[in-house]
N, C-alpha and C positions, 0 to 999 in steps of 0.2 A: 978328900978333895980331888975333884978331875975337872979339866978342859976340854971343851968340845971347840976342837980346831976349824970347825967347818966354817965358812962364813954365813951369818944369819943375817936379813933384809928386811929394812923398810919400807914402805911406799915414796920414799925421797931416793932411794936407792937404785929406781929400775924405771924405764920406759917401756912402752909395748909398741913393739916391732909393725909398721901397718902391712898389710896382705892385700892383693889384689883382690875386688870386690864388682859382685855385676850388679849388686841396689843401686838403685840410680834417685836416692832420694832419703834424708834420714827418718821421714814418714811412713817409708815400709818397714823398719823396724818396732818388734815387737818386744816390750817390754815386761809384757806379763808373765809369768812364771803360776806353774799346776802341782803344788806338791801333794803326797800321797805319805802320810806318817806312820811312822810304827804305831801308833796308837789305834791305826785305820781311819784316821780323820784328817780329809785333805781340807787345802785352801788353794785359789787363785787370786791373784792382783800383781802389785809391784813389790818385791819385795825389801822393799828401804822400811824402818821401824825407828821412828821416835825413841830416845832411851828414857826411861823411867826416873827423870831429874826432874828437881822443881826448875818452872819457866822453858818446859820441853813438852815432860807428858802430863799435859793439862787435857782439861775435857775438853778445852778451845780446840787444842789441836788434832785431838782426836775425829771430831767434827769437822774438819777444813781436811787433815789427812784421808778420812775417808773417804771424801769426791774424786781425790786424786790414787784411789786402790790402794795406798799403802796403808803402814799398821802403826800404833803409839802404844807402847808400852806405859801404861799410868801411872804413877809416881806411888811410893807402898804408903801413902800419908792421907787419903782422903778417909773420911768416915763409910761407915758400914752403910746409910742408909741412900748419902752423895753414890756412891757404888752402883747400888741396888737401882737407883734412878737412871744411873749414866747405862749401863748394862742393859734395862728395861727395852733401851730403842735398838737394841739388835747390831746395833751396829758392827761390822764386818773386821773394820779398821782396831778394835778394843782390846789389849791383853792386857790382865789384871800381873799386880805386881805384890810377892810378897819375901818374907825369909824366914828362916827355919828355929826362929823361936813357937814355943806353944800359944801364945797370945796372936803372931800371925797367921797359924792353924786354925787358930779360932773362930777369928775375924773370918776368914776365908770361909769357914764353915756356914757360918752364918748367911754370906751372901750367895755362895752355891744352892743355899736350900731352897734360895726364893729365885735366882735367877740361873743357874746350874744347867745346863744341857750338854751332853755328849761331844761339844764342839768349842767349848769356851778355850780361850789360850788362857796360861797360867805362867809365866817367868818367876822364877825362883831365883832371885837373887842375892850372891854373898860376895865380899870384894875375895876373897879366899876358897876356892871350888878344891882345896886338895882335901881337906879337913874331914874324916872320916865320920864324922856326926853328919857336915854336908849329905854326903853319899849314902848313911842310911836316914835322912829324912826324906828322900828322894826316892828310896825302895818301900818306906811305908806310903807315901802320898801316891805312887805310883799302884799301890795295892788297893788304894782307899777311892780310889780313881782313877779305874783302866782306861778309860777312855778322853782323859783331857789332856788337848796337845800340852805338851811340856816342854818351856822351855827352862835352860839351869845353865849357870854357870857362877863364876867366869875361870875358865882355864888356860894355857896356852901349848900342851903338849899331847901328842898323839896319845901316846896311853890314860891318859885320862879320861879324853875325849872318848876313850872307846870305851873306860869304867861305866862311865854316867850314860853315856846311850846302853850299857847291858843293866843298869840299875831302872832303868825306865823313861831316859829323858831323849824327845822327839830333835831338839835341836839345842845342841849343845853352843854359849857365849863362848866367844874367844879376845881375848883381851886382860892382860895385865900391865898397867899403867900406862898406855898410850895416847889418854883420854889428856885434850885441851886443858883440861884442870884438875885433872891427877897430879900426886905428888908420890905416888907409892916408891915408886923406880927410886926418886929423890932421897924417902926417908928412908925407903928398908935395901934399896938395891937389887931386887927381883922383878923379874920382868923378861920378855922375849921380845924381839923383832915381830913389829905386828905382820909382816907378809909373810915372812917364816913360819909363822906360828898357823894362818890361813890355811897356808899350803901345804902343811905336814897335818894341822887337824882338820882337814877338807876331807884328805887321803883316806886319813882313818875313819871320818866318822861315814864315808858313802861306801868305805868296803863292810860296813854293817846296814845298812839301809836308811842312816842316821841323817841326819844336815846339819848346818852350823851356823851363826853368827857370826862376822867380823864385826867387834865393839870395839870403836875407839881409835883413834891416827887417823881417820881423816878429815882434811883440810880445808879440803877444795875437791872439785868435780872429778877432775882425774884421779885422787885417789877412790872415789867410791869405785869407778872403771876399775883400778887394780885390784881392788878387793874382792868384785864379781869375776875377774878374770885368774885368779888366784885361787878360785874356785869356792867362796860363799855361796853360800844360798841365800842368805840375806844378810843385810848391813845395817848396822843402829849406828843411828848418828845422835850428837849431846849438841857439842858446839855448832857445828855447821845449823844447825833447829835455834840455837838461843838467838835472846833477841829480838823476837817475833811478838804482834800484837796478839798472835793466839797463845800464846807462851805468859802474857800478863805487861808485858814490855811495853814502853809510852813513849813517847816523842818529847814529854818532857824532861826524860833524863832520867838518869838513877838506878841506869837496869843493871843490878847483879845477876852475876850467872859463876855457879861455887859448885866444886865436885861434892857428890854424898856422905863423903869421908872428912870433909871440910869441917873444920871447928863453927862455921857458918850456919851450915846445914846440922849439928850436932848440938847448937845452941839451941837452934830452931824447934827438933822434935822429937831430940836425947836430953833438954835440960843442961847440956854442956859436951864438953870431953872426958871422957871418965879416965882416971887418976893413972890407971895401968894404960892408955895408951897414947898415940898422938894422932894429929892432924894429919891425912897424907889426901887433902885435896887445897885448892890454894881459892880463891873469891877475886871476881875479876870484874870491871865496870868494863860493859861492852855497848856501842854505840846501837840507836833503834834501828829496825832496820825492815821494819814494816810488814807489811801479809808474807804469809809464808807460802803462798801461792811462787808468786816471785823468784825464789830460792826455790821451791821446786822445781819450776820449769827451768830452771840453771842448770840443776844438778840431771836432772831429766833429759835435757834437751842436749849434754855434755856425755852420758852414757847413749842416746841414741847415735850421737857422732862417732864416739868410738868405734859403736858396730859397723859404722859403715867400713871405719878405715880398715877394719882387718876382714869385713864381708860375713858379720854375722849376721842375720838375717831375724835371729831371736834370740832376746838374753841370755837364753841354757843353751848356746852354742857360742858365747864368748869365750870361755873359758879353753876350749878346744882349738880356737881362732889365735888363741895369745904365745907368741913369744917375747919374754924379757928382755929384754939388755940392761946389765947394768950400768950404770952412770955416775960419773963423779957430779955432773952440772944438770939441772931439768928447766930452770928457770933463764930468761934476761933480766933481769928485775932493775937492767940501769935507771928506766923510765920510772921507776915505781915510784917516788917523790912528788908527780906531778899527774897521776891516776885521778880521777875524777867520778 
């Protein structure tokens, strides 16, 4: 047993420092981001990503997200032929979702053979990225498929981060238990500072050519800012997305919204919780909360503010523009009782 004395950070922990700026308008800021992957297959848009939960990455959303450049990660539950259809319209915004049992191989196979090109995105998700089966399922799919962006996790520590991009993975998740309805941190006690964990596996995965994910901890609009400032390349949101009418959400009430670990979700499309483990996501009534148009432009129009205050001019110059401070207090929240 050892202690690591350093202090590790949240996004409740830190502000960003504003810097003198000559934009004179948050409409000259550029939001789109050009990447270039080790697989040799780039993308352009915005890069915020729907995460792969039910009443998040629905095909609704995928549709409304793609108007707005970003990307949704689809939930690993729909059918092979639901896939093959959604796939069909090319859409830009679409990364399939699957995990490293043979039956998800399978499926996968299936839909690649009919819809498959050099450019399709692939997340590879498991709530555990340390597990050494992870990491060779990851160097045969990456054999079997030189060329499809990959994404995999979820991890939160630099040498990891640097296993999985030398095993073949384009953009490494980062995230253990920070997620609105995770309970992992809760039930098993592991877990890192999501800004910490950013910013040491940003470090590592751009001195191999790699990029990352920040999954998970944020709240609200200025965390997604720390996240890209923290140096992300892209940010998947769960909570901030539920909710939404494209997500399956009604105005009559009743909207769940439950981590994938949830005995919820395990009911749902495991038949239950199996005997050897437990629940480590928690199921939460959240109020409707309408188009998700709405919430983007929040969250949108809250990272183009940012750049103005420190004078970035375009999102892959935030990061360079940001200095932290940290903070015991970020909020006034006296008035919050009577928010409207």
């Amino acid at each position: 047993m050892r202690i690591i004395q350093d202090v590790k950070l949240d996004y409740k922990d830190v502000l960003i420092i504003p810097k003198r700026s000559t934009l004179k308008s948050r409409s000259q800021v550029n939001l789109e981001r050009t990447f270039t992957f080790r697989s040799g297959n780039s993308w352009k848009g915005i890069p915020l990503i729907a995460a792969n939960m039910d009443g998040v990455g629905t095909f609704e959303m995928d549709n409304e997200l793609n108007k707005h450049l970003c990307m949704v990660a689809l939930t690993k539950h729909f059918k092979d032929h639901e896939l093959i259809a959604h796939f069909n319209n090319k859409l830009n915004s679409s990364v399939y979702s699957m995990g490293i049992s043979d039956t998800d191989m399978f499926k996968f196979n299936n839909v690649y053979k009919i819809v498959g090109n050099q450019s399709i995105r692939v997340c590879i998700d498991v709530a555990n990225g340390y597990t050494q089966a992870f990491v060779d399922f990851i160097s045969r799919f990456r054999e079997k498929y030189p060329y499809v962006v990959l994404m995999a996790g979820n991890i939160v520590t630099p040498e990891m981060t640097e296993e999985l991009i030398l095993a073949g993975v384009d953009i490494v998740k980062v995230g253990i238990g920070p997620g609105s309805v995770c309970t992992t941190r809760k039930k098993t006690g592991i877990g890192y500072p999501q800004l910490s964990a950013v910013i040491e596996c940003a470090d590592a995965a751009h001195g191999l050519r790699g990029h990352i994910i920040a999954d998970g901890g944020c709240t609200v609009p200025g965390d997604v800012v720390k996240a890209f400032a923290a140096g992300a390349d892209f940010v998947m949101l769960g909570g901030m997305l539920a909710g939404h009418k494209e997500g399956g959400a009604s105005s009559l009430g009743g909207n769940r919204f439950y981590g994938m670990s949830s005995s919820t979700a395990m009911d749902l499309h495991n038949g239950g919780v199996a005997n050897y483990r437990a629940s480590e996501g928690k199921t939460v009534e959240i109020p409707y909360r309408g188009e998700v148009s709405r919430t983007l432009q929040d969250i949108l129009g809250g990272l183009r503010s940012a750049c103005t205050y420190v004078g970035a001019s375009e999102l892959r110059h935030l990061s360079k523009r940001t200095t932290f401070v940290r903070v015991t207090q970020q909020l006034n929240n006296s008035l919050s009782a009577y928010e409207i």
